[in-house]
Biotite code that builds the C-alpha atoms (Angstrom):
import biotite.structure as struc

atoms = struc.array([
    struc.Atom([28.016, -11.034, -0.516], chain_id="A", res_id=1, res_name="UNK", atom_name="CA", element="C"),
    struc.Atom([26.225, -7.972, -1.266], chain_id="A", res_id=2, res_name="UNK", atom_name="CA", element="C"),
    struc.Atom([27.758, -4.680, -0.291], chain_id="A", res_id=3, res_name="UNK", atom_name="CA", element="C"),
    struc.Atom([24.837, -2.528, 0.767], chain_id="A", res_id=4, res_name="UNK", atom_name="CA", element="C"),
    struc.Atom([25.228, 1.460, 1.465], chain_id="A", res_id=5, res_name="UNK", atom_name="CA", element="C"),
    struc.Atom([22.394, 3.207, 3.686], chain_id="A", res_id=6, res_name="UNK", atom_name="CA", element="C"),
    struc.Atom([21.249, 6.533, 3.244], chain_id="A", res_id=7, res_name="UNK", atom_name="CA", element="C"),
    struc.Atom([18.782, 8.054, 5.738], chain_id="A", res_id=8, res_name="UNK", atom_name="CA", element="C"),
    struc.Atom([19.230, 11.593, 7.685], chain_id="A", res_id=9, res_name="UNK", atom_name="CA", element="C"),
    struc.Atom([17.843, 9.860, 10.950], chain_id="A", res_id=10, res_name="UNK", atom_name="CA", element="C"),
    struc.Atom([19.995, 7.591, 12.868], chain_id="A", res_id=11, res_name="UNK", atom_name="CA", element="C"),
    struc.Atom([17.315, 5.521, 14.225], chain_id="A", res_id=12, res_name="UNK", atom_name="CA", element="C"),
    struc.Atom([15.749, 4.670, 10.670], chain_id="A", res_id=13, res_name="UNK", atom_name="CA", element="C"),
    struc.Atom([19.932, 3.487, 10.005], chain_id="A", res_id=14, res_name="UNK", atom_name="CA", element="C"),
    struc.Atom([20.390, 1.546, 12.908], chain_id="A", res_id=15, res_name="UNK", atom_name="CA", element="C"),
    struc.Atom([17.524, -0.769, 11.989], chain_id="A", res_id=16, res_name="UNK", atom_name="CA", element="C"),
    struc.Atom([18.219, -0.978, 8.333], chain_id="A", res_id=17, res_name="UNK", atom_name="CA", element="C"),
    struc.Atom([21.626, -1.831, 9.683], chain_id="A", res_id=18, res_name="UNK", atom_name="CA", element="C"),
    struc.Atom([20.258, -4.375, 11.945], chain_id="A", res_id=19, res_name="UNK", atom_name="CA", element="C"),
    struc.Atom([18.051, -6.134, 9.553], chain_id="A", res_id=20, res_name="UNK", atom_name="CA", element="C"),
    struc.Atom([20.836, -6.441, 7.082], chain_id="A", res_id=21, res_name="UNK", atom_name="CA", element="C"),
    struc.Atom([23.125, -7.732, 9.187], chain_id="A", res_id=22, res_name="UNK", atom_name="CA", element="C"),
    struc.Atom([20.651, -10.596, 10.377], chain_id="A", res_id=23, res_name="UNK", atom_name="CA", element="C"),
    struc.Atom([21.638, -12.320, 7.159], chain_id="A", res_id=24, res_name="UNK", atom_name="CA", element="C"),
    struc.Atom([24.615, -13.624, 5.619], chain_id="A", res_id=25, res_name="UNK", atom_name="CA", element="C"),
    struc.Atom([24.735, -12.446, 2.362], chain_id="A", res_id=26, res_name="UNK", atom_name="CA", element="C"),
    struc.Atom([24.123, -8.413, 2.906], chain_id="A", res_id=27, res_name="UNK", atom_name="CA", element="C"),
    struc.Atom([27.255, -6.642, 4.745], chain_id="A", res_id=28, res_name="UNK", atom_name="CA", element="C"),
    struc.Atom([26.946, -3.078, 5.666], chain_id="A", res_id=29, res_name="UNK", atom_name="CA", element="C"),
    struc.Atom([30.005, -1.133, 4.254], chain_id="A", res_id=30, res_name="UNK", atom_name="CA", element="C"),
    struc.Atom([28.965, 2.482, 5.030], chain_id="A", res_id=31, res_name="UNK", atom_name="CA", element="C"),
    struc.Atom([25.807, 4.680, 6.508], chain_id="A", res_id=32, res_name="UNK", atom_name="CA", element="C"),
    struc.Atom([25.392, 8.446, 5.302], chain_id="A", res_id=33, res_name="UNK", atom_name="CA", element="C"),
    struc.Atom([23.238, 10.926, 6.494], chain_id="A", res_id=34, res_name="UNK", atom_name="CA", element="C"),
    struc.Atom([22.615, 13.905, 3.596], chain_id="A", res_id=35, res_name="UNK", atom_name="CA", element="C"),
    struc.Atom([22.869, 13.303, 0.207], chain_id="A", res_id=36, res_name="UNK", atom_name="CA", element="C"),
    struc.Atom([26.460, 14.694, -0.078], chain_id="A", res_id=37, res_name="UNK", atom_name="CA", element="C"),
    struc.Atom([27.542, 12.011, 2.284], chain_id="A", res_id=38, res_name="UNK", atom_name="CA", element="C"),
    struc.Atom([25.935, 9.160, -0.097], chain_id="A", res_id=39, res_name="UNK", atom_name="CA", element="C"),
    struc.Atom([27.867, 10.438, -3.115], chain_id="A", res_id=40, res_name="UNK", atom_name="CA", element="C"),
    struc.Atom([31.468, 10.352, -1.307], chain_id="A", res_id=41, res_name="UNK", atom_name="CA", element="C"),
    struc.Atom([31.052, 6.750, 0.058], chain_id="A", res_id=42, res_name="UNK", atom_name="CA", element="C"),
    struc.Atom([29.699, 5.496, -2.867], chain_id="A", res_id=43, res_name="UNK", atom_name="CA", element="C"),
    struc.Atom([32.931, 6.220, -4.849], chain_id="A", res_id=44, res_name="UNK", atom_name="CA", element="C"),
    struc.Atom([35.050, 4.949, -1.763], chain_id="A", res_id=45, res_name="UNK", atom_name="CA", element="C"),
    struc.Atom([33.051, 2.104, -0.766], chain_id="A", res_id=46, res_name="UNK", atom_name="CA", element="C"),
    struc.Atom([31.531, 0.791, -4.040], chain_id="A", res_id=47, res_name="UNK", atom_name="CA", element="C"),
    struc.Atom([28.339, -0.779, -2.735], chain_id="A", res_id=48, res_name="UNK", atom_name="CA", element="C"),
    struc.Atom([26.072, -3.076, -5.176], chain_id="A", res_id=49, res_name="UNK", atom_name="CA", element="C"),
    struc.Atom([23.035, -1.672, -3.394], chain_id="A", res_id=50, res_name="UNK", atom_name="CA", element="C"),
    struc.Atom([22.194, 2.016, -2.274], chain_id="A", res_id=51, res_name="UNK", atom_name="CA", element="C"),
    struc.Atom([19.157, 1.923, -0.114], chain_id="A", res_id=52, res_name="UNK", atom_name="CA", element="C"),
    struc.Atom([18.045, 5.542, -0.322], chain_id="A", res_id=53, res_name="UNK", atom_name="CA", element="C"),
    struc.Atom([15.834, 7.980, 1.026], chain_id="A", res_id=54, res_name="UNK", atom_name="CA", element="C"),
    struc.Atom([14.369, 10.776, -0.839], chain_id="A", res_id=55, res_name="UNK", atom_name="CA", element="C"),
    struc.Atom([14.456, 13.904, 1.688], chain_id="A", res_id=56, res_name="UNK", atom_name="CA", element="C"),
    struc.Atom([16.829, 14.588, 3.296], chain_id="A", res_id=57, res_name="UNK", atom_name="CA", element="C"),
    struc.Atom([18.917, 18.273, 4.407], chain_id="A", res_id=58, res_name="UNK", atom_name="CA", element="C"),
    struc.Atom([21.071, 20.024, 1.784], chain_id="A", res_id=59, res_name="UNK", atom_name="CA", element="C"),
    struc.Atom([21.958, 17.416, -1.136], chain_id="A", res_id=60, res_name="UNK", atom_name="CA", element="C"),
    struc.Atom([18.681, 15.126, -1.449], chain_id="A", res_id=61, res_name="UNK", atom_name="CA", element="C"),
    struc.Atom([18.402, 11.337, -2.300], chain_id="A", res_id=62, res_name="UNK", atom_name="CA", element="C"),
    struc.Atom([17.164, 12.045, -6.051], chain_id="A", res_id=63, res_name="UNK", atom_name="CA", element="C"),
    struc.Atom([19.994, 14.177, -6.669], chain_id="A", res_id=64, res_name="UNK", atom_name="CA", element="C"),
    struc.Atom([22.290, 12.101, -4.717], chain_id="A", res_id=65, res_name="UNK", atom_name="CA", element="C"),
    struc.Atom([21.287, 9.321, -6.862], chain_id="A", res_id=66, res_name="UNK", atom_name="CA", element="C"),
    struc.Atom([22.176, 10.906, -9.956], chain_id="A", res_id=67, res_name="UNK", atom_name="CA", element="C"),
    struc.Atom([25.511, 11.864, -8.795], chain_id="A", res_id=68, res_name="UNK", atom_name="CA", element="C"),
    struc.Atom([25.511, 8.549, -8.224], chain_id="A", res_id=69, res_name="UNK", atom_name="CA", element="C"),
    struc.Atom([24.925, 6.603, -10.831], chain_id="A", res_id=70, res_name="UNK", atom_name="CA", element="C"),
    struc.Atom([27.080, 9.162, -12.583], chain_id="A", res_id=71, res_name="UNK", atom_name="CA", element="C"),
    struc.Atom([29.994, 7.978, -11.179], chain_id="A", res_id=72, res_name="UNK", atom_name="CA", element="C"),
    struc.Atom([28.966, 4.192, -10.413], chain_id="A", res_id=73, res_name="UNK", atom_name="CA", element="C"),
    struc.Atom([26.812, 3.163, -13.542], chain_id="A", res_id=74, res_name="UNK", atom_name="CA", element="C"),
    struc.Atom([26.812, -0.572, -11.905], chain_id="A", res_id=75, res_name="UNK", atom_name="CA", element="C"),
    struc.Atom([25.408, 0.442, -8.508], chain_id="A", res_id=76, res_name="UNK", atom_name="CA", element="C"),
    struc.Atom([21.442, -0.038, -7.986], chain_id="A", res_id=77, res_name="UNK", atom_name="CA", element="C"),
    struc.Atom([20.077, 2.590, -6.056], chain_id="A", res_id=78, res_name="UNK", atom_name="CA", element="C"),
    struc.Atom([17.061, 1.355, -4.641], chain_id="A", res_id=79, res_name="UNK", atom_name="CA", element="C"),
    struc.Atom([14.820, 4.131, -2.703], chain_id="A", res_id=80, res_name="UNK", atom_name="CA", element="C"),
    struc.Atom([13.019, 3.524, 0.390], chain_id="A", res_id=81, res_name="UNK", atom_name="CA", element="C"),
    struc.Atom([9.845, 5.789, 0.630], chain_id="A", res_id=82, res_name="UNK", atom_name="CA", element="C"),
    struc.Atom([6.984, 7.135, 1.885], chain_id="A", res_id=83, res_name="UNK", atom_name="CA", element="C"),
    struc.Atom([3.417, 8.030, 0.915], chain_id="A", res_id=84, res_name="UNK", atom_name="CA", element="C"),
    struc.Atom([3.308, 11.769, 1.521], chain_id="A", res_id=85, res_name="UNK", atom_name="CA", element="C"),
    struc.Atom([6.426, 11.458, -1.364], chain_id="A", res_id=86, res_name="UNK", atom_name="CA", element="C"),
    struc.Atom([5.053, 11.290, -4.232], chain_id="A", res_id=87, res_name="UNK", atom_name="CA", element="C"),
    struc.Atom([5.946, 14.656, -5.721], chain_id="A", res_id=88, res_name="UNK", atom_name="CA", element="C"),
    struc.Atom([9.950, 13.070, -5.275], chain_id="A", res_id=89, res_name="UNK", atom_name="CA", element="C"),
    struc.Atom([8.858, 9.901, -6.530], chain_id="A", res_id=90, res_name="UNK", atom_name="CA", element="C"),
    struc.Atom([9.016, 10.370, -10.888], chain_id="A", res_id=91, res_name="UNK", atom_name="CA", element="C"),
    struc.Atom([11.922, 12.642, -10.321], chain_id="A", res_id=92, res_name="UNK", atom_name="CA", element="C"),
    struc.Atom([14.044, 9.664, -8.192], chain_id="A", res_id=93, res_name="UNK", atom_name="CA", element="C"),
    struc.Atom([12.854, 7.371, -11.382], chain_id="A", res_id=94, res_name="UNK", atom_name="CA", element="C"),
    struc.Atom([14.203, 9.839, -14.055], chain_id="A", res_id=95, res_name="UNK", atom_name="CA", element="C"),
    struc.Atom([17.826, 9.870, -11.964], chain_id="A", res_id=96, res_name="UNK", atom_name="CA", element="C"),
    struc.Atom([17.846, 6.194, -12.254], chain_id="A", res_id=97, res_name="UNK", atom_name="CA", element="C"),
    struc.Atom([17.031, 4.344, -9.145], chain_id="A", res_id=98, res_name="UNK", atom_name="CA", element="C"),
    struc.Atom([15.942, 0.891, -9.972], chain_id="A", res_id=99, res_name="UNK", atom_name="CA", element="C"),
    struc.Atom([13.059, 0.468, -7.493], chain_id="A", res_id=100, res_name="UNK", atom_name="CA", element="C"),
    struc.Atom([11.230, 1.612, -5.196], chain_id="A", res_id=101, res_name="UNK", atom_name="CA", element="C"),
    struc.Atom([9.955, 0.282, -1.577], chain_id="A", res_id=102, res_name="UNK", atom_name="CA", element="C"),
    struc.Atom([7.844, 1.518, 1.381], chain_id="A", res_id=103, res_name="UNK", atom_name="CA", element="C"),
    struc.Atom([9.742, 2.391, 4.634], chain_id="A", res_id=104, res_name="UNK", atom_name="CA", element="C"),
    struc.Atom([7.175, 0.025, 6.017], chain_id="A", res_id=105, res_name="UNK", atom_name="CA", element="C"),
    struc.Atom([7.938, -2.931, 4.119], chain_id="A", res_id=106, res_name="UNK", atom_name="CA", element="C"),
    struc.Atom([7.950, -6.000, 5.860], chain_id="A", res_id=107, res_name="UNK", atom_name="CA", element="C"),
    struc.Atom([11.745, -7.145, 6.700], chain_id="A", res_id=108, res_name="UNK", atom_name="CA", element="C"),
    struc.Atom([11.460, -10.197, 4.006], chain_id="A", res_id=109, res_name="UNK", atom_name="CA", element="C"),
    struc.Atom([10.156, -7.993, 1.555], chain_id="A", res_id=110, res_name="UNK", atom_name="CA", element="C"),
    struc.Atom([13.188, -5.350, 2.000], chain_id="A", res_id=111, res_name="UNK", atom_name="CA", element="C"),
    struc.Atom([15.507, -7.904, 2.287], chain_id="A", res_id=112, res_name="UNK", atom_name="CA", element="C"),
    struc.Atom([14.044, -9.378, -1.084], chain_id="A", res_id=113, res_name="UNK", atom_name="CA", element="C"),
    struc.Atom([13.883, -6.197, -2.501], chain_id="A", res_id=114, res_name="UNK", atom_name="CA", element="C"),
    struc.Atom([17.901, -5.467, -2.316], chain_id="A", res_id=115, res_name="UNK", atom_name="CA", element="C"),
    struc.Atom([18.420, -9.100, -3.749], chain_id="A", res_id=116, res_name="UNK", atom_name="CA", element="C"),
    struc.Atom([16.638, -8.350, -6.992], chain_id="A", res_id=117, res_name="UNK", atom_name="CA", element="C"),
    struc.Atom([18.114, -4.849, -6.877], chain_id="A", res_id=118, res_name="UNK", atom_name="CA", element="C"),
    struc.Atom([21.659, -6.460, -6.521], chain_id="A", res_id=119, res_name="UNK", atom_name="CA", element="C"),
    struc.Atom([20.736, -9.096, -9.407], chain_id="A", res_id=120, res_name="UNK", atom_name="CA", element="C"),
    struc.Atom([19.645, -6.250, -11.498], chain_id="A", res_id=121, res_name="UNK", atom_name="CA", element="C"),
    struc.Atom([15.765, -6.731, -11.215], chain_id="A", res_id=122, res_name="UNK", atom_name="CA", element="C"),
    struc.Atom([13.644, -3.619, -10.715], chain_id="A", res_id=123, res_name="UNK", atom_name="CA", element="C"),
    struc.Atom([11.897, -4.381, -7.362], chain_id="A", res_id=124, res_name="UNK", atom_name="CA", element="C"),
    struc.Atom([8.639, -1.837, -6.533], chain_id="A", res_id=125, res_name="UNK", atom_name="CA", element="C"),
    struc.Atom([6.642, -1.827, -3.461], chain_id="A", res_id=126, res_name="UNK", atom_name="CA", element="C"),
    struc.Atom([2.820, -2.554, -5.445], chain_id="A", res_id=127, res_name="UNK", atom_name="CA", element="C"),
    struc.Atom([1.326, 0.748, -3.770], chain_id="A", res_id=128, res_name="UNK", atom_name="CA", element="C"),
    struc.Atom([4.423, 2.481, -4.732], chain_id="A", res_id=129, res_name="UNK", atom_name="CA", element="C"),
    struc.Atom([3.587, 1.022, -8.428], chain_id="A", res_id=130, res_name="UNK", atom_name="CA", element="C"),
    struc.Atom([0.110, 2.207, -8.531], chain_id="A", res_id=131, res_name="UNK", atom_name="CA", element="C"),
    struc.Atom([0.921, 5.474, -7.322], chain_id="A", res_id=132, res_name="UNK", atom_name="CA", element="C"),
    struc.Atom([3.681, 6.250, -9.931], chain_id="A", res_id=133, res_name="UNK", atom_name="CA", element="C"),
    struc.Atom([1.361, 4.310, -12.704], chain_id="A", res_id=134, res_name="UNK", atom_name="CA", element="C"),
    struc.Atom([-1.577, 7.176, -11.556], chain_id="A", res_id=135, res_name="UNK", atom_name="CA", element="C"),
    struc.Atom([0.913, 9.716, -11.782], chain_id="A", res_id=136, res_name="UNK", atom_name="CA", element="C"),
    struc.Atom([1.960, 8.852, -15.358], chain_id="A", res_id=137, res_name="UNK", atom_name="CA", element="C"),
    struc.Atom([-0.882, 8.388, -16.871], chain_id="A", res_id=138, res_name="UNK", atom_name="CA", element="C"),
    struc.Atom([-2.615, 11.984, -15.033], chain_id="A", res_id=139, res_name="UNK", atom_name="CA", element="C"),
    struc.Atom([0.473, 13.369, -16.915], chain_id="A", res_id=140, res_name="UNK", atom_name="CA", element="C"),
    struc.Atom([0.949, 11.478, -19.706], chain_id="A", res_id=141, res_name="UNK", atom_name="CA", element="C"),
    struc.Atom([4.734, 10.513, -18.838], chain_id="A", res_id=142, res_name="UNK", atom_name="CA", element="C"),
    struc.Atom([4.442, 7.582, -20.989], chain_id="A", res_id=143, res_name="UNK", atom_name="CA", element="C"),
    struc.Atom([3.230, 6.631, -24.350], chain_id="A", res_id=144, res_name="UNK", atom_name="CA", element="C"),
    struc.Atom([-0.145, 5.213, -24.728], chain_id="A", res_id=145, res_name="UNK", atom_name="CA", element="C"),
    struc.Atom([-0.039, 2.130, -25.707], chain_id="A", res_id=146, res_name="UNK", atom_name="CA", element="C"),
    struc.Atom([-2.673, 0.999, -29.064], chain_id="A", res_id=147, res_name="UNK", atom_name="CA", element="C"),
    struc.Atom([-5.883, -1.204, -27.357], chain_id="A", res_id=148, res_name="UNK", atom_name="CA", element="C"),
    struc.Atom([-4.770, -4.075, -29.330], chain_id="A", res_id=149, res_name="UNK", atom_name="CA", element="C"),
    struc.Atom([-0.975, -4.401, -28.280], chain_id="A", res_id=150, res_name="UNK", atom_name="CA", element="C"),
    struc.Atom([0.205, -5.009, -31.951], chain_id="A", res_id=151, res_name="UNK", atom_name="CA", element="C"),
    struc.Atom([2.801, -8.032, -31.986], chain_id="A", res_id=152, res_name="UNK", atom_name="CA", element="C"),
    struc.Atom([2.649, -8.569, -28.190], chain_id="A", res_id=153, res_name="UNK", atom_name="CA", element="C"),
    struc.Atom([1.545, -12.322, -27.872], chain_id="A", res_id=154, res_name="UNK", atom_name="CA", element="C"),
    struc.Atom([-0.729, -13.998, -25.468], chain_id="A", res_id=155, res_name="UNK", atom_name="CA", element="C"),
    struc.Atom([1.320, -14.885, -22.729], chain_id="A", res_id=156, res_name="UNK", atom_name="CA", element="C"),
    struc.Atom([2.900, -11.335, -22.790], chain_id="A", res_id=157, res_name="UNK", atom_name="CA", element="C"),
    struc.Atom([-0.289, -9.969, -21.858], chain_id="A", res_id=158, res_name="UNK", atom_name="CA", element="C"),
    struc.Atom([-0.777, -12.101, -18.969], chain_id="A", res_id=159, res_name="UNK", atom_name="CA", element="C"),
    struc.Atom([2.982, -11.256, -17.957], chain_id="A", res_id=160, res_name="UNK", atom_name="CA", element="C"),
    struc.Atom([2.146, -7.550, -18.852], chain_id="A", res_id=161, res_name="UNK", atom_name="CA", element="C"),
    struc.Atom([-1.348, -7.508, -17.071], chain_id="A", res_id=162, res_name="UNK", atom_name="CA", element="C"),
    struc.Atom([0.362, -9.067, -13.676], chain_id="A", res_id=163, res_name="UNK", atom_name="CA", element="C"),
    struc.Atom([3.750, -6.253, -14.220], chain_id="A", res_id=164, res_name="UNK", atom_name="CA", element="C"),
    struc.Atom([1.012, -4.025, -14.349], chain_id="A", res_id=165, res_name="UNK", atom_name="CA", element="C"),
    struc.Atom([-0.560, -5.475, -10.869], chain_id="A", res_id=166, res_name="UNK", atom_name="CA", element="C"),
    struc.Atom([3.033, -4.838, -9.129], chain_id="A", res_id=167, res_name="UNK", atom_name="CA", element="C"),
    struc.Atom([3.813, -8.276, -8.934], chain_id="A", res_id=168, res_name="UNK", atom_name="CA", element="C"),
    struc.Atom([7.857, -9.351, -9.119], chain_id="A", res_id=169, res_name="UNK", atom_name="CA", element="C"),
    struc.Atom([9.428, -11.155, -11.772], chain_id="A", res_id=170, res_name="UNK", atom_name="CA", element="C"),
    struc.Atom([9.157, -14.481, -9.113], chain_id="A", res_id=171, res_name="UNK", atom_name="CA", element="C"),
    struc.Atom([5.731, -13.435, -8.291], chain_id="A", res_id=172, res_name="UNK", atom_name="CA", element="C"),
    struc.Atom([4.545, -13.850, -12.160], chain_id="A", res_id=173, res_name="UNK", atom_name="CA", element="C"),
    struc.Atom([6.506, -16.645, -12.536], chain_id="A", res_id=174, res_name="UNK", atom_name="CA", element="C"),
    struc.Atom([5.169, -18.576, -10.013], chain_id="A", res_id=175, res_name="UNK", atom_name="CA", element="C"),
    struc.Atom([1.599, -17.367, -10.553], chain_id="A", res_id=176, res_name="UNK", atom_name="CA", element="C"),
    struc.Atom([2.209, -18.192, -14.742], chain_id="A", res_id=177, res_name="UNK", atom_name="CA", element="C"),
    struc.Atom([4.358, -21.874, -13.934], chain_id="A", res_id=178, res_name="UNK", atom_name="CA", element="C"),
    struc.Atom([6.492, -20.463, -15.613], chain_id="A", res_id=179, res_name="UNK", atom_name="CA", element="C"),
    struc.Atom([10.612, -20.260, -15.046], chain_id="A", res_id=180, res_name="UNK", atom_name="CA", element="C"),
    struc.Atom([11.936, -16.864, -13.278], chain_id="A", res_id=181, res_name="UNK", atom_name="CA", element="C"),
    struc.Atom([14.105, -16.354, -16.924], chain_id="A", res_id=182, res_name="UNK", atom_name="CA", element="C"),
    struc.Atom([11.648, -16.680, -18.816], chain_id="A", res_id=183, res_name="UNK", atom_name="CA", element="C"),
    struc.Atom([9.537, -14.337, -17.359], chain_id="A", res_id=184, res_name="UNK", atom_name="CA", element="C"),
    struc.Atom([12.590, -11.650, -17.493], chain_id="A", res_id=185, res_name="UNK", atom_name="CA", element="C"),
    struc.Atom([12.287, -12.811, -21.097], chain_id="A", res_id=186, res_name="UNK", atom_name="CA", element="C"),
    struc.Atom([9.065, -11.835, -21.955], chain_id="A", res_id=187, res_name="UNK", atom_name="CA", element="C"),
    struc.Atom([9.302, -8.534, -19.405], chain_id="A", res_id=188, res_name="UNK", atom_name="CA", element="C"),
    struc.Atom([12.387, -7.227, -21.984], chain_id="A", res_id=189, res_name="UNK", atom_name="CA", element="C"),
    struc.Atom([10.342, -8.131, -25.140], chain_id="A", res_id=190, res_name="UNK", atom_name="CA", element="C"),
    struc.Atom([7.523, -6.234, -23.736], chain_id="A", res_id=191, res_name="UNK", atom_name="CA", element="C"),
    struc.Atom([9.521, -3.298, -23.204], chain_id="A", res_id=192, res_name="UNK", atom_name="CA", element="C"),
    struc.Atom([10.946, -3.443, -26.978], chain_id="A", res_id=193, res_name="UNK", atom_name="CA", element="C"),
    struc.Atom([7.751, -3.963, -28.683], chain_id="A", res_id=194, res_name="UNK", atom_name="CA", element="C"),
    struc.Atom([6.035, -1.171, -26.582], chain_id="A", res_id=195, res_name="UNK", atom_name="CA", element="C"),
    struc.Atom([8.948, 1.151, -25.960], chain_id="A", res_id=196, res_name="UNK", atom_name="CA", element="C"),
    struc.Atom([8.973, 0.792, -22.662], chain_id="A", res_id=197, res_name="UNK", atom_name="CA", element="C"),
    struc.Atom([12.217, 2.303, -20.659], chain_id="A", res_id=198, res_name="UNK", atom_name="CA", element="C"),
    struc.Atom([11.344, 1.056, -17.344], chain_id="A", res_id=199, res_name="UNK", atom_name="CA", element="C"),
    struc.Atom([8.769, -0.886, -15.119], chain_id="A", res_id=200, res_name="UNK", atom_name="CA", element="C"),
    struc.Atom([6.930, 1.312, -14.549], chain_id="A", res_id=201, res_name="UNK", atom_name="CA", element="C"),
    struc.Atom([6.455, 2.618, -18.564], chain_id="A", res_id=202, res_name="UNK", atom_name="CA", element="C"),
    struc.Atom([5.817, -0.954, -18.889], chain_id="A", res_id=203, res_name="UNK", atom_name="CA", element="C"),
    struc.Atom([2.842, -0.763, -16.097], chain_id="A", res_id=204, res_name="UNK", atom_name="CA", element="C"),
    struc.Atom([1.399, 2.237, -17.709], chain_id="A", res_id=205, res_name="UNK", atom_name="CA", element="C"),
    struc.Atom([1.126, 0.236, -20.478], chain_id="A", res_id=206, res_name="UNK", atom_name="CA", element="C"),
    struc.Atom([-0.346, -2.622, -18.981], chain_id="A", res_id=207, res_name="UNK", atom_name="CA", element="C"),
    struc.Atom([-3.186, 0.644, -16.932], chain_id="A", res_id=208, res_name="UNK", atom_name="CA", element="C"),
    struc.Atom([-3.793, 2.117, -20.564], chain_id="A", res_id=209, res_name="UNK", atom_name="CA", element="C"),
    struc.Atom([-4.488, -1.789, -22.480], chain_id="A", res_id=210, res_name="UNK", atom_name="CA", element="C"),
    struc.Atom([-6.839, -2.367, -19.365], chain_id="A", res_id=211, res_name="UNK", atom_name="CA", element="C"),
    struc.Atom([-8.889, 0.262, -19.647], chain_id="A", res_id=212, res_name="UNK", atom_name="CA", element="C"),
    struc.Atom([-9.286, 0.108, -23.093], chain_id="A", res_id=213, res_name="UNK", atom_name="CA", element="C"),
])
């Protein structure tokens, strides 16, 4: 059973998260918290495996919440639900450690499926969500670019690397490669030693700079 905690400041957005949860048998609904404050206090009473957050929200926000967080609970997965007039929260939410990021129009199998992987400690992104955080890095330069010719990365890492890069799930490239869902996690956590990767989406950037090289 995983133990999901939802943070949204409007009741409406809660009560069908709550819904949608509930429709299955392995998600149960411990708590529901309004502000960011909220989040952090039933978090450390409630000890949830999955934090679906949002980002704004009045007085304590979901990035900040999510530190706090994570602070406290190193084993919970925050996993933010957004939208597309947030980018300017998204990087920041990264940086405090949520481990994925989804649209707040997601399809229901697609959140559902995002706060399994969350819970079994994938890092589950919404592909527009992806793209958009990809764009920002490399506009900035948040992440290191990688050299054209991917020194010691092998050939089936750059097909696993090009399809990260695409937004595609760690099932998603597995199926698309015939290749087992471990193994794929395999080659996603040598990809992200041999190019320093901390995260997806470093690891996408990577995949964005190699393509258009």
């Amino acid at each position: 059973m995983i133990r999901v905690l939802l943070v949204d400041d409007q009741q409406l957005v809660r009560a069908g998260l709550r819904m949608l949860c509930e429709s299955v048998p392995d998600l149960q609904v411990v708590g529901e918290a309004a502000d960011g404050a909220a989040a952090v206090r039933l978090a450390e009473q409630l000890h949830p495996d999955v934090v679906l957050m949002d980002l704004r929200m009045p007085g304590v926000d979901g990035t900040t919440a999510t530190a706090r967080i994570l602070a406290h609970r190193p084993p919970a997965r925050v996993l933010v639900l957004t939208t597309f007039d947030d980018d300017e929260h998204l990087y920041p939410a990264l940086a405090a450690g949520a481990c994925g990021f989804l649209v707040k129009d997601a399809s229901p199998d697609e959140l559902l499926d995002g706060v399994r992987r969350a819970a079994a400690g994938d890092s589950p992104f919404s592909p527009a969500v992806l793209r958009r955080l990809v764009e920002q890095a490399v506009r900035h330069r948040q992440a290191p670019v990688v050299a054209p010719d991917l020194p010691g990365v092998t050939d089936r890492e750059r097909e696993v690397l090009a399809l990260v890069g695409q937004g595609l799930s760690n099932p998603e490239i597995a199926a698309r490669l015939h290749l087992g869902v471990t193994t794929v996690k395999t080659h996603v956590a040598n990809l992200m030693t041999k190019t320093g990767s901390a995260n997806r989406v470093q690891l996408a950037v990577h995949a964005a700079n190699a393509g258009s090289r």
